[in-house]
N, C-alpha and C positions, 0 to 999 in steps of 0.2 A: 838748413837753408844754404844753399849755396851763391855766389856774389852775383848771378844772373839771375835772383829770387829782390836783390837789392836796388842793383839796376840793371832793369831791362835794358838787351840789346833793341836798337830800332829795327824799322822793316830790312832796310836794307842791308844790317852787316848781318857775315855769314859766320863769325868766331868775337869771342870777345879773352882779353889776356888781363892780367894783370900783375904791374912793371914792380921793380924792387920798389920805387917811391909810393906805393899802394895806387898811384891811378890806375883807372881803369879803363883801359880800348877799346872800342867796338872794331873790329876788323874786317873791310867790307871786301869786294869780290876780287878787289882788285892787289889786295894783299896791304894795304895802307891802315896803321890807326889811327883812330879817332876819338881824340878823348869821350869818355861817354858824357852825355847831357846829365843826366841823374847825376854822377858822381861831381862833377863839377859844381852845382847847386849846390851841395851838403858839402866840400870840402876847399870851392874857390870860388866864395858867391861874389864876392866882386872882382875877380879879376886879377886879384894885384902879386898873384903867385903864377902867372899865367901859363898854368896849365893845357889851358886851351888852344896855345900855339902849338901849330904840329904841319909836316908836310902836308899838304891836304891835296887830291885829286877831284874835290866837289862833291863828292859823295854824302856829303855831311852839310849842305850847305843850307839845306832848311833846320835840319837840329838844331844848326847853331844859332839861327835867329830865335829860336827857342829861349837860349842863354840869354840873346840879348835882351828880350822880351821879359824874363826874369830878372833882370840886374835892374833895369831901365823900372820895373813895377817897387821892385825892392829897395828904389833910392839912391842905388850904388851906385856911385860918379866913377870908380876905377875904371872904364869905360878903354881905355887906350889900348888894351888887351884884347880888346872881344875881338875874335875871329870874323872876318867880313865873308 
């Protein structure tokens, strides 16, 4: 299995990487990454290692209500983190 068997990249990126700290990128057309939604779940469910902070060009910008949609179901108050 390989880590695109793990977490799927979204529609929109075109490459996904993966940094010495084990996150995982989706990298969309514009050359930007984006922490992946998957991986964030299973390795930063609340937030509080915020991963999920990253340049962002909006590419990502429905994923990440994604995240918030799972913290917010999960209880998780670390909240201060989540990507808008």
């Amino acid at each position: 299995m390989t880590i695109k068997d793990y977490y799927p990249m979204p529609e929109w990126a075109v490459d996904q990487v993966v940094r010495s700290s084990g996150l995982v990128e989706d990298t969309c057309d514009h050359g930007v990454g984006h922490p992946n939604v998957d991986w964030l779940k299973t390795h930063d469910p609340t937030g509080q290692f915020a991963y999920g902070v990253h340049g962002c060009d909006g590419c990502c910008t429905n994923t990440y209500k994604q995240v918030k949609q799972f913290r917010e179901e999960n209880n998780n108050d670390h909240t201060s983190n989540d990507p808008e």
